[in-house]
C-alpha positions as CSV (number, residue, x, y, z in Angstrom):
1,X,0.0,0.0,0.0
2,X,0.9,3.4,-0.3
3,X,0.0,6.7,-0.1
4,X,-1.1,9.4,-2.8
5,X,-1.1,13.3,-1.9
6,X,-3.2,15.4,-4.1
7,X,-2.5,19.0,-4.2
8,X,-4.5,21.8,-4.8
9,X,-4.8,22.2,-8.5
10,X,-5.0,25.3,-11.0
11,X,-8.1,25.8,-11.9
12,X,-6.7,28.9,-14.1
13,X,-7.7,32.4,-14.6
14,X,-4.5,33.7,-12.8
15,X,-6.2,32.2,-9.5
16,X,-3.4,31.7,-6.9
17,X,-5.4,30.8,-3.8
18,X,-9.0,29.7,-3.5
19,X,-11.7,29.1,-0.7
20,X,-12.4,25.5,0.6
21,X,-15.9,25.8,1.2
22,X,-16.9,22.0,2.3
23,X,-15.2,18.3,2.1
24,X,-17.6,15.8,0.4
25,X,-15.1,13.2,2.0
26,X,-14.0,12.4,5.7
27,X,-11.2,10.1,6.9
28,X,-12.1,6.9,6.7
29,X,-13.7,6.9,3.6
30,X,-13.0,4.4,0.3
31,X,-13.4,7.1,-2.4
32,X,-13.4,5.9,-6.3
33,X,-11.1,7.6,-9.7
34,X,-13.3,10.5,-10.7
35,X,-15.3,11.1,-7.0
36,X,-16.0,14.5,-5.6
37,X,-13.5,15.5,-2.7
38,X,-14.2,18.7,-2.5
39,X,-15.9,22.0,-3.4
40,X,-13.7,25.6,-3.2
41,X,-14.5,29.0,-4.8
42,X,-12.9,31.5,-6.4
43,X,-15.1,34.7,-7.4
44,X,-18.9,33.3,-6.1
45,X,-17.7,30.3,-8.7
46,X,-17.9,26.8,-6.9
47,X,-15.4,24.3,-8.4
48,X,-15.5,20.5,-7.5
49,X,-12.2,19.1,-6.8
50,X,-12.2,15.2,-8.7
51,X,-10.0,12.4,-7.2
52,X,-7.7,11.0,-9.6
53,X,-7.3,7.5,-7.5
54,X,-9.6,5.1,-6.0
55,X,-8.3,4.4,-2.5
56,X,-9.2,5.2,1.2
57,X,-9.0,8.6,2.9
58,X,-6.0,9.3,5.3
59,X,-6.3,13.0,5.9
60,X,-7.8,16.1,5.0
61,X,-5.5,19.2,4.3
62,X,-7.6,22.0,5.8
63,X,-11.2,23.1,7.1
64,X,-13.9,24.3,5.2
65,X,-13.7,28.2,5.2
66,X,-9.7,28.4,5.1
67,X,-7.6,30.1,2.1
68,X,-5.7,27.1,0.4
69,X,-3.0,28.1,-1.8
70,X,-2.7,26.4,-5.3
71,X,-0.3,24.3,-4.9
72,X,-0.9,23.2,-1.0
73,X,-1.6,20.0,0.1
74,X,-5.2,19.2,-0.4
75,X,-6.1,15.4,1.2
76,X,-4.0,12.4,1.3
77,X,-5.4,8.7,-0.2
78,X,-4.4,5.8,0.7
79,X,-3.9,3.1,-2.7
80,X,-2.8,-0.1,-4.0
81,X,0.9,0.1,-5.0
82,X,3.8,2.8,-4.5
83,X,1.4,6.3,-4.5
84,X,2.8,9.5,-4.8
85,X,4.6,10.7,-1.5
86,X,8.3,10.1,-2.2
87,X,7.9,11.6,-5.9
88,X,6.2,14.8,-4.2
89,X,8.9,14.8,-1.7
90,X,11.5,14.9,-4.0
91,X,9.9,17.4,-6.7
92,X,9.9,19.6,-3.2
93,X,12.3,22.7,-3.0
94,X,15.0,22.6,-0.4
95,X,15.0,26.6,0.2
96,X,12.7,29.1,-1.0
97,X,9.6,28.2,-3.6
98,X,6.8,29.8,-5.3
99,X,4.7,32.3,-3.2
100,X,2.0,29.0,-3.4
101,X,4.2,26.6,-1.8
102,X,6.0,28.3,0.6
103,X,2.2,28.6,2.4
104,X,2.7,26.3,5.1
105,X,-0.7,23.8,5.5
106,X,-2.2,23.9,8.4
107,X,-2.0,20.4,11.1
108,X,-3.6,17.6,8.6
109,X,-7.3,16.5,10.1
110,X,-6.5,12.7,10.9
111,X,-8.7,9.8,11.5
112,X,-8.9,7.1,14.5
113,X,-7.6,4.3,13.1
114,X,-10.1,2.5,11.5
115,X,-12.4,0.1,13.6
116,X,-12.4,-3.6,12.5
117,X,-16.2,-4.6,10.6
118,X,-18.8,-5.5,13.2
119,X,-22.2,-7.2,12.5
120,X,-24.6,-4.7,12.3
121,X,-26.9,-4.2,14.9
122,X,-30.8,-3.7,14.8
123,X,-30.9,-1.1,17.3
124,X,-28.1,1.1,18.7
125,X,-27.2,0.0,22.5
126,X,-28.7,2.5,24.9
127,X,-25.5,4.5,25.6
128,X,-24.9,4.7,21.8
129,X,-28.2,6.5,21.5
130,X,-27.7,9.2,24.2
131,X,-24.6,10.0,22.1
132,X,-26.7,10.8,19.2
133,X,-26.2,14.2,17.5
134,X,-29.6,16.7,18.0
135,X,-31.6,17.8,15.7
136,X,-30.8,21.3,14.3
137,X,-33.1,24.2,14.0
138,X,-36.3,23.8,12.0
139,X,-35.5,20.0,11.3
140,X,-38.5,18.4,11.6
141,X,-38.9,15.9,14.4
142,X,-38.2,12.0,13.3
143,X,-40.6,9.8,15.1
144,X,-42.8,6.7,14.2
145,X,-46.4,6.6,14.0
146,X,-47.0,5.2,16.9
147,X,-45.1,7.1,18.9
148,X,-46.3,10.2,17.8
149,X,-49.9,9.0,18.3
150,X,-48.4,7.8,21.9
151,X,-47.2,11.5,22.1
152,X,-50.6,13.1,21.1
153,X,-52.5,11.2,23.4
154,X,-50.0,12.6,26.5
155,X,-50.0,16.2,25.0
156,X,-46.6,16.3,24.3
157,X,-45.4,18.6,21.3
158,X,-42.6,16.4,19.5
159,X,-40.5,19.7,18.2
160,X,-39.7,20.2,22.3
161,X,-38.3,17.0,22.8
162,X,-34.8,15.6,22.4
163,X,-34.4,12.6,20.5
164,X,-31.9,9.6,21.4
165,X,-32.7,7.3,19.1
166,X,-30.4,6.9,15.6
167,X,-30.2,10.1,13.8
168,X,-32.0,11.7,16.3
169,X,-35.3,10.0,15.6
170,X,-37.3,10.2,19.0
171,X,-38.0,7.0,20.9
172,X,-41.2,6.1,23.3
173,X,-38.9,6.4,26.4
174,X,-37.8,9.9,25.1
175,X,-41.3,11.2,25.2
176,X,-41.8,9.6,29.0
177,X,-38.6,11.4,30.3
178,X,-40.3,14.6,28.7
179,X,-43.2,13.5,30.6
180,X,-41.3,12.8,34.1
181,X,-39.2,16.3,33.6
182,X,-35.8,14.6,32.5
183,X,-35.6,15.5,28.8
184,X,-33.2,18.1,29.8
185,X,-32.1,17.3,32.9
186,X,-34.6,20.0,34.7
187,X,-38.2,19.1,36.0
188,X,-41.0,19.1,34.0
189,X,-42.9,22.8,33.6
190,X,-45.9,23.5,35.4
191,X,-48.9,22.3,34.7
192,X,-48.3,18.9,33.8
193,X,-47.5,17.7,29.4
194,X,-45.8,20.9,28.5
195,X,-42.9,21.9,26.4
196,X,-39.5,21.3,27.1
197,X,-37.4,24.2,27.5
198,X,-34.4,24.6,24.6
199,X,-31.3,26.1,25.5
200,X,-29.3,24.9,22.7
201,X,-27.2,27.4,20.2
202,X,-25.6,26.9,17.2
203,X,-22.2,28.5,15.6
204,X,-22.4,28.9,12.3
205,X,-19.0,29.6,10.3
206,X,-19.7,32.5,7.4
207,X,-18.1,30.6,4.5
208,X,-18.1,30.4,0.8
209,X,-20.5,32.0,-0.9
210,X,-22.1,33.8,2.5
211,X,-18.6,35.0,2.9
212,X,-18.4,36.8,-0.6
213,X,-21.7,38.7,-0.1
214,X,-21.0,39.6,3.2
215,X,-17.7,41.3,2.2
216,X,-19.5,42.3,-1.0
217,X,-22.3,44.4,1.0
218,X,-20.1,45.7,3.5
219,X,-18.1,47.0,0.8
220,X,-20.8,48.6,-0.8
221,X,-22.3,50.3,2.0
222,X,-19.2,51.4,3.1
223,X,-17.8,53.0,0.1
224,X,-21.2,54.4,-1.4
225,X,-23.1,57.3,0.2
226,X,-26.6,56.1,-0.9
227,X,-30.3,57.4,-1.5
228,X,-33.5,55.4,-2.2
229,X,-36.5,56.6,-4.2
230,X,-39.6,54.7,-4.2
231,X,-42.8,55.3,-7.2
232,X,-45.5,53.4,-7.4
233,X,-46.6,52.0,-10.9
234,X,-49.9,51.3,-12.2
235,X,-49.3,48.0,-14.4
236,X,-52.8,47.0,-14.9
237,X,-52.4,47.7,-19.0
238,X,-49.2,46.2,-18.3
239,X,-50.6,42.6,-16.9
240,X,-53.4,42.9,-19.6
241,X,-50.8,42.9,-22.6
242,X,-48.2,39.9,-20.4
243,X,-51.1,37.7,-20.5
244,X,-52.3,38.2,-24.0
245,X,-48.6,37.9,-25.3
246,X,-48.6,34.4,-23.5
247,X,-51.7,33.3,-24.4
248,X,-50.7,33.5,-28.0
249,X,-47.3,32.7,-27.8
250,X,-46.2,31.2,-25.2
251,X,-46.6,27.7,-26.7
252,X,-43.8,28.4,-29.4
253,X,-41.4,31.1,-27.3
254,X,-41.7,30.8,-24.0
255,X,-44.0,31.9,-21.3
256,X,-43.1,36.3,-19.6
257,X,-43.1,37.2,-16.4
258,X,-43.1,40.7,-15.6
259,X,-39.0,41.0,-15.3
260,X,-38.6,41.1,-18.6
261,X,-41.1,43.9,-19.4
262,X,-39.0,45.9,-16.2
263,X,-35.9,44.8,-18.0
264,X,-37.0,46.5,-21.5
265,X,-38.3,49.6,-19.5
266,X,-34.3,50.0,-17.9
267,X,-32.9,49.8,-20.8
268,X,-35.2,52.6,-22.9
269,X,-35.0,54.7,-20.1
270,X,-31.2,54.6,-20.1
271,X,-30.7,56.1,-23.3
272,X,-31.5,59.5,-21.9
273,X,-29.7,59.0,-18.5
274,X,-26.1,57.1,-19.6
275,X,-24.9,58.4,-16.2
276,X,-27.1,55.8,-14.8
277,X,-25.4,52.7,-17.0
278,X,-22.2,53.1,-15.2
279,X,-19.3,52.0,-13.2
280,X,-17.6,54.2,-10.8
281,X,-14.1,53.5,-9.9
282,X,-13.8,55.7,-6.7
283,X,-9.7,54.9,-6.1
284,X,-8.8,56.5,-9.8
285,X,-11.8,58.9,-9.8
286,X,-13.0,57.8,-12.9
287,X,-17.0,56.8,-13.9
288,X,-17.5,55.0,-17.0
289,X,-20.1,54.7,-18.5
290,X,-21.6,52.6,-21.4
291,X,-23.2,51.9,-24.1
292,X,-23.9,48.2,-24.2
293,X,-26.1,47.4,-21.1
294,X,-25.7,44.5,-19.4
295,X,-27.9,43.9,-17.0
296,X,-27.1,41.8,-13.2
297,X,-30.3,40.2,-12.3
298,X,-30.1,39.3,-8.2
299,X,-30.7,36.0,-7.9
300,X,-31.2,34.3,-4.9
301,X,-29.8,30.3,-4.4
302,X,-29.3,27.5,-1.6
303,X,-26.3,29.5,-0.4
304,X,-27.3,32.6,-0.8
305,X,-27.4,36.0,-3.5
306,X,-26.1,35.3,-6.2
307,X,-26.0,38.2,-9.7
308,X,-25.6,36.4,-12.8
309,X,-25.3,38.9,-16.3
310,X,-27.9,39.1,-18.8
311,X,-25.5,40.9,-21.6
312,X,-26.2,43.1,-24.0
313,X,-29.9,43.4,-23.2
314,X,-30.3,46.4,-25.5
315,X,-30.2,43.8,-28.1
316,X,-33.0,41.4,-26.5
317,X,-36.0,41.2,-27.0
318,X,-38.4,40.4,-24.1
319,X,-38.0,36.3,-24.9
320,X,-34.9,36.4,-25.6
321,X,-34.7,38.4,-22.2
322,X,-36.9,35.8,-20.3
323,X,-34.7,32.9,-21.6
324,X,-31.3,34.2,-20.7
325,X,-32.6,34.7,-17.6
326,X,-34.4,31.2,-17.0
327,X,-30.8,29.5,-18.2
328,X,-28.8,32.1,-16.2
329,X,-31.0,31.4,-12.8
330,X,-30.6,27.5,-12.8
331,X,-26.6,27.9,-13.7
332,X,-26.6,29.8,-10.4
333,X,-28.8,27.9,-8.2
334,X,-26.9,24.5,-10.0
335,X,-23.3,26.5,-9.2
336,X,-22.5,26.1,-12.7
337,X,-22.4,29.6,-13.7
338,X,-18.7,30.7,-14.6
339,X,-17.0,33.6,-13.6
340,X,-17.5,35.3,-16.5
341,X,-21.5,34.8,-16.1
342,X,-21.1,36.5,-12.6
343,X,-19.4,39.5,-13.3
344,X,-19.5,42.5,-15.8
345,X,-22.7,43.8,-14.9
346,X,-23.4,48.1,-15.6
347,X,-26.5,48.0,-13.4
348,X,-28.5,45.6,-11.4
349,X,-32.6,44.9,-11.0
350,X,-33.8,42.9,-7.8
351,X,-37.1,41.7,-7.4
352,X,-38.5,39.6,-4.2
353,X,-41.9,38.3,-6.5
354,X,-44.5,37.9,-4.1
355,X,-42.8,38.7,-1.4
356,X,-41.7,41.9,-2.7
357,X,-43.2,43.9,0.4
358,X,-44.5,47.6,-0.3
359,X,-40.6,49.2,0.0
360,X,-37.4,48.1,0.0
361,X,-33.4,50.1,0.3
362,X,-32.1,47.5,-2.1
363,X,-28.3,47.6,-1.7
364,X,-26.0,49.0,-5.1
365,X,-24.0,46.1,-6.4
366,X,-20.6,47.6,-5.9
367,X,-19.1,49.5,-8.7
368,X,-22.7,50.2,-10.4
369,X,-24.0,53.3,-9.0
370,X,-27.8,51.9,-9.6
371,X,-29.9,49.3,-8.6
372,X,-33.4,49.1,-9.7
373,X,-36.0,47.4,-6.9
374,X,-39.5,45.9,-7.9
375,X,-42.1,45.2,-5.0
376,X,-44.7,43.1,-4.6
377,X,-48.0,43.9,-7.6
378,X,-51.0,44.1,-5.6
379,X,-54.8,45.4,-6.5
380,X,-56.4,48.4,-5.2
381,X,-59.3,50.8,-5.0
382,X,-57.4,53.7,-6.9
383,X,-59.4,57.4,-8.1
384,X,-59.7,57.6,-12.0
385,X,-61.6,60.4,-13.7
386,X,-63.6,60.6,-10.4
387,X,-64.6,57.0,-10.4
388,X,-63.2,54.1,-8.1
389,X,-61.5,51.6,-10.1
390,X,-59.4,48.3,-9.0
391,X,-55.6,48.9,-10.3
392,X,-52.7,46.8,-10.4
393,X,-50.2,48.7,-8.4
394,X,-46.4,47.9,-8.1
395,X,-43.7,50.2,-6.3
396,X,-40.3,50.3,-7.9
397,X,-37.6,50.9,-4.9
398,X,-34.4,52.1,-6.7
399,X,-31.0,53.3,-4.9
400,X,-28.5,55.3,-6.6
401,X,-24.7,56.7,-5.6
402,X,-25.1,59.9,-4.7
403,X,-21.2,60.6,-5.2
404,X,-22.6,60.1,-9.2
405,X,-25.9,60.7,-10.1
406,X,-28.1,63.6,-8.7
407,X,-31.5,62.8,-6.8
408,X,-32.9,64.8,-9.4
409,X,-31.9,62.5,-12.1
410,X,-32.4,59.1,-10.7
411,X,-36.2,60.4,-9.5
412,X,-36.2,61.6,-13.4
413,X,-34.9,57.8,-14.5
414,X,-37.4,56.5,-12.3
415,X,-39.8,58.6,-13.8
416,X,-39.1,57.5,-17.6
417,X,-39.3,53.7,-16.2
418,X,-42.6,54.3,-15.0
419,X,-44.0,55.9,-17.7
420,X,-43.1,52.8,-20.4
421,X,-44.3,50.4,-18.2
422,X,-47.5,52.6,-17.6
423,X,-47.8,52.8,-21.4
424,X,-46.5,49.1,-22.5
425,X,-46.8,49.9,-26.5
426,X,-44.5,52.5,-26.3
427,X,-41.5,49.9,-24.7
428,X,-42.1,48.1,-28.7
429,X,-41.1,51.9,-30.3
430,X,-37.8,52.5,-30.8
């Protein structure tokens, strides 16, 4: 047997270090050519590290949320034959290397030594169970039927009570020591069946993608002096055209939703306000600003905010528009979507759908100096030529950088966005 030591590899671009951002391995474990060790990122793009060897897991290079180096010493494999060791060994510098491998790793994670294989049991010995890990925060509780019948009938809420049993799944005997006041070692609460008090508290490490946005918003906020103005849009005409357009075509091109109809309005209106499609680069002083208008749509995935690039959507139509933005959405939520899908953007929309609220401060996606919000569309009683009529309302909630473009001129931009969506033919005349 030996051992094979993979290293961090260059996943290109110029990267020189990258974030490890979760093992799909652990030591111990017989991993196969062409598994899934790990995932790290590099610019909100997740990359899955392949094994090249089939063996068993010795030791892990790092934890998830550390800087590693390309180059660095990623997890070691155990495998049939010589490995790798003494030929990485020897292809080791004696005295100074590259900036990559003079990065010292930090203390290998290693294993117990491997237990010999046991029969498998039916049901975990008692002790076993107590050792079981709890359930975390909204995890639902894992019972049987019975004992959750056995728990309604005593009034016992299962969500309140620890569970001992294998992968926390709660046992008849945990809902009795509820009952007798030992499910956390206190007596039971007053008044009989009642719920268990909780004291637990979780540490949650900000990592990979949650990192990046974090930075990416304190960043903004810090460097961007910004102001918010809110109009509210009547899209009833609006709505009334969406679903005529898809009751003709959406068979043959696709069904809209209303972000591509706000996506058309953004870019009409920024013909007259180019100060608005921009990028301010506050360190040389210098705002540019631009003709093409590609367009960052916040999208939000499993780990968090993600802004993949519709580009060039002065050249889209609205289903063209609609189908970047389907096939850019799944890239991000799948973490497919390259760096080169994630970045670029001259100015951002940000919609919540339904649960767009009434306002929002959306934050500017640093160096844009716009962001265009869209609340929730709702119907109301609204005054029209002194008659009450239901309307479709919508506010649009858009901040700007104050450093570039004048309240004045965003409230005007705003302004010229309202009034093609208020008048949907006129988003069809150039």
């Amino acid at each position: 047997m030996g051992i094979h030591v993979i290293k961090m590899p260059d996943i290109g671009e110029g990267i020189a270090e990258v974030e490890l951002v979760a093992w799909n391995v652990k030591p111990g474990d017989v991993v196969v050519e062409d598994q899934q060790l790990a995932e790290v990122m590099t610019d909100k793009a997740t990359v899955e590290i392949p094994s090249p060897v089939s063996g068993r897991v010795l030791a892990l290079g790092g934890e998830p949320g550390s800087m590693m180096a390309v180059g660095r010493e990623l997890i070691r494999i155990e495998v049939e034959g010589e490995g790798n060791e003494r030929e990485m060994a020897a292809a080791a510098p004696s005295g100074v290397g590259t900036a990559a491998e003079a990065v010292a790793p930090p203390e290998p994670v290693m294993p117990a030594p491997a237990p010999a294989l046991a029969p498998r049991r039916a049901q975990p010995a008692a002790a076993e169970r107590q050792a079981s890990v709890p359930r975390r925060a909204g995890d639902k509780p894992l019972a049987s039927p019975a004992v959750r019948q056995y728990a309604w009938d005593r009034g016992v809420e299962l969500n309140y009570v620890a569970g001992s049993g294998p992968a926390g799944r709660i046992l008849r005997e945990d809902v009795d020591a509820c009952l007798a006041g030992r499910g956390s070692g206190r007596e039971a609460p007053a008044g009989g069946a009642g719920h268990a008090e909780l004291e637990w508290e979780e540490r949650v490490p900000v990592i990979g993608l949650r990192r990046r946005i974090a930075q990416k918003m304190q960043e903004a906020k810090r460097r961007i002096p910004h102001f918010t103005y809110v109009e509210e849009v009547d899209v009833t005409e609006l709505e009334a055209l969406r679903e005529r357009l898809n009751a003709r075509h959406e068979a043959g091109r696709g069904r809209l939703s209303l972000l591509p109809f706000v996506m058309r309005a953004v870019v009409l209106a920024l013909r007259d306000f180019p100060q608005i499609n921009a990028r301010f680069d506050d360190e040389e002083g210098v705002v540019t600003r631009y003709g093409a208008v590609h367009l960052g749509i916040a999208t939000q995935t499993d780990g968090g905010l993600m802004v993949p690039v519709v580009r060039h959507a002065e050249a889209r139509d609205l289903w063209a528009c609609a189908s970047e933005v389907a096939r850019l959405a799944e890239a991000a939520r799948s973490g497919k979507a390259g760096r080169d899908e994630l970045a670029g953007s001259t100015i951002t929309i940000t919609s919540l759908g339904a649960l767009g609220g009434i306002v929002s401060t959306p934050v500017i996606n640093h160096p844009e100096v716009a962001i265009v919000g869209v609340n929730r569309m709702v119907e109301r009683p609204m005054i029209r030529g002194g008659m009450v009529a239901a309307r479709k309302m919508m506010n649009l909630s858009s901040s700007f950088d104050h450093r570039v473009v004048d309240g004045m001129d965003g409230a005007r931009f705003v302004q010229a966005v309202r009034g093609y969506l208020e008048a949907p033919a006129t988003l069809f005349v150039e």
